[in-house]
N, C-alpha and C positions, 0 to 999 in steps of 0.2 A: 701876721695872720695866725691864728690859735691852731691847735691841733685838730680842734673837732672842726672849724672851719676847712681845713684840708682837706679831713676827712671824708665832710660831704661833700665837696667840692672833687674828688677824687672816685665818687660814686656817683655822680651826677655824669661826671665826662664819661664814663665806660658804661650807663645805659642803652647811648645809641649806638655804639658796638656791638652789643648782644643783640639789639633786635635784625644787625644788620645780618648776623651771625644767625640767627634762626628764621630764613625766610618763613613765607606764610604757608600752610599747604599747600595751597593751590598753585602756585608759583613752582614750588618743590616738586607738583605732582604733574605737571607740564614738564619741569626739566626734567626729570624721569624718564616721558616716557617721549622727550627725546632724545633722548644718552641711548635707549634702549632701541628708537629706531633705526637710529647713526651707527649703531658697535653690536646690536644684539640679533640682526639676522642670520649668523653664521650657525647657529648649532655648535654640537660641543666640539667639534672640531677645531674650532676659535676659541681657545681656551682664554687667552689676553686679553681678547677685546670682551669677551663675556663677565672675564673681570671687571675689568673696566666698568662694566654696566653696575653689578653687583658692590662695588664698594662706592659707586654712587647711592643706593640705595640705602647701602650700612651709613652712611653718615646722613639721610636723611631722615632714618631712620633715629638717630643719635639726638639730633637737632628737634624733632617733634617726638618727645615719649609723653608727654601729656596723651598728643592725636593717638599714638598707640596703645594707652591704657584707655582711651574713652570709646574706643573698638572693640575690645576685649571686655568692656562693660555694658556699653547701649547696644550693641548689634542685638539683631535675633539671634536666639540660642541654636536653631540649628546652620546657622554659618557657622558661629564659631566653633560648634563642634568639630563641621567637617575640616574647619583649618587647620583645627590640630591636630584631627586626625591626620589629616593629610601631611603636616611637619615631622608628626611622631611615626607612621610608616620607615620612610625612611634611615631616619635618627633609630629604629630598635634592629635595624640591621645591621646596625654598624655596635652592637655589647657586644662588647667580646664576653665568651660563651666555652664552657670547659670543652674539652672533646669527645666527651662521651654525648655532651648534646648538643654542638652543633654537628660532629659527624652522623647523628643520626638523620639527622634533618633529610627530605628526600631530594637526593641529584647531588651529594655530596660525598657519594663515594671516591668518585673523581678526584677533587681536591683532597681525598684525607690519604689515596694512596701516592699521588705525587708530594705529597710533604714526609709523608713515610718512608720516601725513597730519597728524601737529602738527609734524613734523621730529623727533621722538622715538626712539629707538631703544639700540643699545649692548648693554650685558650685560644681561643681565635674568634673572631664577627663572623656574624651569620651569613652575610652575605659572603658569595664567593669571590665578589671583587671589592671588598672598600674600599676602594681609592675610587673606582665608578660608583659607588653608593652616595659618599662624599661628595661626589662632583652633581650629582641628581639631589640633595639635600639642599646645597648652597644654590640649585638655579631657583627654588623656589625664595631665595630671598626678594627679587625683585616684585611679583605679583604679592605677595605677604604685605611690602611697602606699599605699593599703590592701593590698596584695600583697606590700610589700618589709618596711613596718614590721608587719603583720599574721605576718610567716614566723616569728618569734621567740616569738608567743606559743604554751603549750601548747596541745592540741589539746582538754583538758578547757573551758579556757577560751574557746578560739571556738566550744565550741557555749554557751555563754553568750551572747557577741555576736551567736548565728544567732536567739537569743531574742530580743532586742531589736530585732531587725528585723523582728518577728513582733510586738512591742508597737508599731511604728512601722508594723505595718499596721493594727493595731486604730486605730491613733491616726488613720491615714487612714481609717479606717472612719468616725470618730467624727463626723470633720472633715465626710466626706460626706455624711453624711447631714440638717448642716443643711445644705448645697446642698441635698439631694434636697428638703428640705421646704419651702424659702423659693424653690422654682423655679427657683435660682441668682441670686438676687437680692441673698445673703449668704454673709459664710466662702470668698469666692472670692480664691485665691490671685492666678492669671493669667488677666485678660482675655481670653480666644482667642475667637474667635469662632465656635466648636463650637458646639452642639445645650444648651439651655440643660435645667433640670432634672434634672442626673445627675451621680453620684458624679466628683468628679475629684479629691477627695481634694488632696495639694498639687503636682496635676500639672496641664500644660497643657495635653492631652492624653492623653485617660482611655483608649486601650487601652496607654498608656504606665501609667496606675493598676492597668489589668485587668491586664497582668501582671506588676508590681510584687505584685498583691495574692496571688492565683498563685504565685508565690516564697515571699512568709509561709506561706499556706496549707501548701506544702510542707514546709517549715522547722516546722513547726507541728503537721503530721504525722506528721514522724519523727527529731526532735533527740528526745534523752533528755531529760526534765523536768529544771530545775534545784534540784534537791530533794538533802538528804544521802541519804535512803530511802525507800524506797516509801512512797506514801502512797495509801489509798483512793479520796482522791476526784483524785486525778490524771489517772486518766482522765477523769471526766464534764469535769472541767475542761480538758483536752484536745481534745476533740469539741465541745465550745461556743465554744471559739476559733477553730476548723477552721468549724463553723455560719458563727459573725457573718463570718471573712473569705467562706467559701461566699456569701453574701450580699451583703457588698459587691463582690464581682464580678459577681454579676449587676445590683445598682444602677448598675454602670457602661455595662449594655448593651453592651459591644465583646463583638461577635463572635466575636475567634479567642481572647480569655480567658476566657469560654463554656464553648470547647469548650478548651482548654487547661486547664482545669480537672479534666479528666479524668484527667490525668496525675498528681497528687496524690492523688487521689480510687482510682486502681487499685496505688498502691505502698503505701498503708495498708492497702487492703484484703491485697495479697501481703502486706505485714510481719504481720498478722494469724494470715494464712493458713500464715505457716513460723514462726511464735510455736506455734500448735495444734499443727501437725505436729511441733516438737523437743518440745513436752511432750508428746505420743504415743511419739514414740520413746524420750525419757528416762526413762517409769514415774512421770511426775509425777504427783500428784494431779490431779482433775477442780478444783481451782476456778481452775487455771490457764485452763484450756480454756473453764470458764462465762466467765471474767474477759475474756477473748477475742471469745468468740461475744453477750457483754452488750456489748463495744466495737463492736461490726458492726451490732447491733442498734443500736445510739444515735445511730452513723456516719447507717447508714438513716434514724431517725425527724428527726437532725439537718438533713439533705437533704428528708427530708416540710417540716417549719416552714420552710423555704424555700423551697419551693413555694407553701407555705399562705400565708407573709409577701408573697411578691410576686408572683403568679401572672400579673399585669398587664404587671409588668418582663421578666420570661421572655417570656410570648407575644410582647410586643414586641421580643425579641433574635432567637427562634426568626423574626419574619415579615421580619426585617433578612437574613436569609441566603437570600431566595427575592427580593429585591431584583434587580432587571437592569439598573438605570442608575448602577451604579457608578463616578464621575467615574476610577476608579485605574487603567482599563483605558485611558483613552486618554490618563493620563498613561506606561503602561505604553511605549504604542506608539512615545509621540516619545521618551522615554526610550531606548529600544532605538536610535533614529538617533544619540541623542546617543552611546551607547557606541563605535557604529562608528564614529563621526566622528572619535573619541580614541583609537580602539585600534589599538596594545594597550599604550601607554604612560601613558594617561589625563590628566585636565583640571588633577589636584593637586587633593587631598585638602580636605574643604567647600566645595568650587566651584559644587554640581551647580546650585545655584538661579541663578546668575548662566548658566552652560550654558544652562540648560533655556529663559532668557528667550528665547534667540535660537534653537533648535531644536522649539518648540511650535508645533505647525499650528495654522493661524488658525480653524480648526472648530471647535477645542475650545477655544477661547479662554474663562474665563470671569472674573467680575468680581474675581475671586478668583488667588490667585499657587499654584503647585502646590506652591514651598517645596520637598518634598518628593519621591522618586521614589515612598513608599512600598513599597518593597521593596529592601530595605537590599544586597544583594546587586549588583543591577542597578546600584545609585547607587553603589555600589562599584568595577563595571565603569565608568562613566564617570570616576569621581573617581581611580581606582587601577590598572586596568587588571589585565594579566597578574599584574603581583608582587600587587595589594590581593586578589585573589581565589583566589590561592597563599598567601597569609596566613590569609585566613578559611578554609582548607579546613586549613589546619597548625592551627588554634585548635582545629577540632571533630575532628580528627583525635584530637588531644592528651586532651580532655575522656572521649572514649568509650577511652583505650587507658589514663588516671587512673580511670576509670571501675571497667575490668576489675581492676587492679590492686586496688584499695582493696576488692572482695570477698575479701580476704584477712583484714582487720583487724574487728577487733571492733567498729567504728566504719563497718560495710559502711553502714547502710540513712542513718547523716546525710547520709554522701559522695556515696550516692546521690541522696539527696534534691538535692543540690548540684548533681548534675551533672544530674535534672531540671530544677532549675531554669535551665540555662543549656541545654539542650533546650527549654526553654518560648519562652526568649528568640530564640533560634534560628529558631525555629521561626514565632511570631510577625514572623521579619523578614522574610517573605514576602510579605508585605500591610504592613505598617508597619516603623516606624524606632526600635525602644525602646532602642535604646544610642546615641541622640543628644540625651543628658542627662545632668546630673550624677550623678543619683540610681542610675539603673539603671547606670551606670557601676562605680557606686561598689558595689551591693548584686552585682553579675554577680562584679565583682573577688574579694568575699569569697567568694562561693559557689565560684569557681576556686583561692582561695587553703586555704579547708575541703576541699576535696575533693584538692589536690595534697597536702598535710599529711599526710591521712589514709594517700592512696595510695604517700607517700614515708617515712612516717615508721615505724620498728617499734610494736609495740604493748606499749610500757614502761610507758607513762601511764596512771593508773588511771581508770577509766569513773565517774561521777556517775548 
């Protein structure tokens, strides 16, 4: 055999190794965001397993840099803006900075006389913690992934993966519910030391499961079945998936996925409702219209058995919101000094909990650390200041103007679904923190990633 005969023959066998080496995205973009359901509900508390999630990312990210450059190319220009804005916030907290100007910075007095007092000093990062700067820079690796290598797959096929997130809520269903029956005494993910007996599914914090579960429901709602054609019993099986997550959100008892709930629950009923109305207006047959009004029917009796199933769980959500010693108002309060103390430049990005130790009035002291601002906004203004809060208002700006557009496409009601779900999330960040984890990171990304697709892409692609 000759040399160049080797030769190719030596390039021919290590083809089907590369390709086996670079899965496809879509494949990739499913294992993602189940690495991230499995390992990423813990918050940064779980510092291991949130690795774990992220250096899955980093190598998928490795393996598709075409899908990564054709993101950074085809998207709409204002995604990508805010993505890198959103990369670069973080990332310019952590120059290090002489000391005449980061010690001018405001809220940094603190820091420039404690380093003054070991003889300490010099250049230093802006942020007062970079090692928690750091740690909030790398969690946005994983959503960055799903967005960049998710852009290349067809749009038939991400509402496949909006299904899988909707079996990966039944699975959080499943999970919960021996929590709910063994008291929390089994099947428990993350230790926290929450309120024991209640669905958390593989979160560490269950109004982080309430609106994770919230999202399925949505997605579950109103993605086309993944069926070649209609089938019969599509619907009943539809509305019994929409039931069990209905249900594990109430096992969870959080309050704002409660009532965020609602929000699912009134855009099926609408899709329902202009499904009737274009078979009126088209001269359809009536069993379009029975097929319809038997779905609302079912919706309904589906919502009775969850009543019927937990009547216990409800009462106890509904007497949680007539509550008046809620510990989040008077983390609210010092929270609000801490903002002023840093603005309008802010403390750098996952700081707040190191902040808050030294701006919490001794009244509300309690045995317990706040961690949290619980209202993702406010710990925004501390942590980000002017630009972090210019950012979040560019995000939802973005979502509701993808929003409007994607009423165009034959694909209106998933996209919609999508961009309620990042209204749930939104919305929920008012009283809590649910994009300070891998998971909802990762399921928000896709929902942003379905919903720009839709809104940017023509409608070539044929519907399933």
């Amino acid at each position: 055999m000759s040399a160049q005969t080797r030769k190719l023959g030596s390039s021919n066998s290590s083809a089907p190794t590369s390709g086996f080496l670079r899965p496809r995205p879509l494949l990739a973009t499913c294992a993602l965001l189940i690495v991230a359901f499995v390992f990423g509900g813990g918050g940064v508390r779980y510092g291991l397993a949130n690795l774990l999630v992220q250096i899955t990312a980093l190598g998928i990210l490795a393996l598709h840099r075409d899908a990564f450059l054709t993101f950074w190319k085809n998207s709409p220009l204002p995604l990508r803006i805010l993505t890198a804005l959103s990369l670069l916030l973080p990332a310019l907290f952590l120059i290090p900075l002489p000391q005449a100007v980061w010690g001018g910075l405001p809220g940094r007095d603190l820091v420039a006389q404690s380093l003054e007092a070991i003889g300490s000093g010099g250049w230093r990062a802006a942020s007062v913690d970079p090692a928690r700067t750091l740690v909030a820079l790398t969690g946005l690796i994983v959503p960055l992934t799903v967005l960049a290598v998710g852009w290349t797959i067809p749009r038939r096929h991400l509402m496949t993966v909006g299904w899988l997130i909707v079996a990966l809520g039944l699975a959080c269903f499943a999970l919960g519910v021996l929590q709910v029956l063994s008291g929390g005494n089994s099947a428990v993910i993350f230790a926290e030391r929450g309120p024991t007996g209640l669905l958390y599914g593989t979160f560490a914090n269950r109004n982080s499961t309430g609106v994770f579960l919230v999202g399925a429901l949505t997605l579950a709602a109103l993605l086309p079945l993944p069926l070649a054609r209609p089938h019969p019993a599509g619907l009943p099986v539809r509305l019994g998936i929409c039931a069990l997550l209905l249900l594990a959100v109430v096992l969870t008892r959080s309050r704002t996925a409660f009532v965020l709930a609602a929000i699912p629950i009134a855009l099926g009923l609408a899709r329902a409702f202009w499904a009737w109305r274009g078979a009126r207006s088209g001269g359809g047959s009536g069993r379009g219209s029975l097929a319809v009004f038997g779905g609302i029917a079912l919706a309904v009796i589906a919502i009775g058995s969850v009543v019927a199933i937990a009547p216990g769980r409800i009462g106890e959500t509904i007497e949680r919101f007539e509550a008046t010693d809620d510990a989040r108002v008077y983390i609210w309060e010092d929270a609000a000094y801490s903002a002023d103390r840093f603005w309008p430049v802010g403390a750098g990005m996952g700081t707040f909990d190191e902040v808050f130790q030294v701006d919490e009035s001794l009244e509300f002291l309690t045995k317990r650390r706040a961690g949290r601002a619980h209202n993702d906004y406010l710990e925004l203004a501390i942590e980000a200041g002017i630009p972090g809060l210019g950012i979040a208002a560019g995000w939802l700006l973005l979502v509701g103007w993808l929003s409007w557009k994607a009423g165009r496409s034959q694909f209106c009601w998933p996209a919609w679904g999508c961009g309620a779900l990042l209204l749930a999330v939104a919305l929920q960040s008012i009283t809590d923190y649910p994009l300070r984890n891998q998971t909802m990171l990762a399921v928000a990304a896709f929902a942003l990633l379905l919903l720009a697709r839709v809104a940017s892409a023509p409608d070539r692609e044929p519907t399933r």
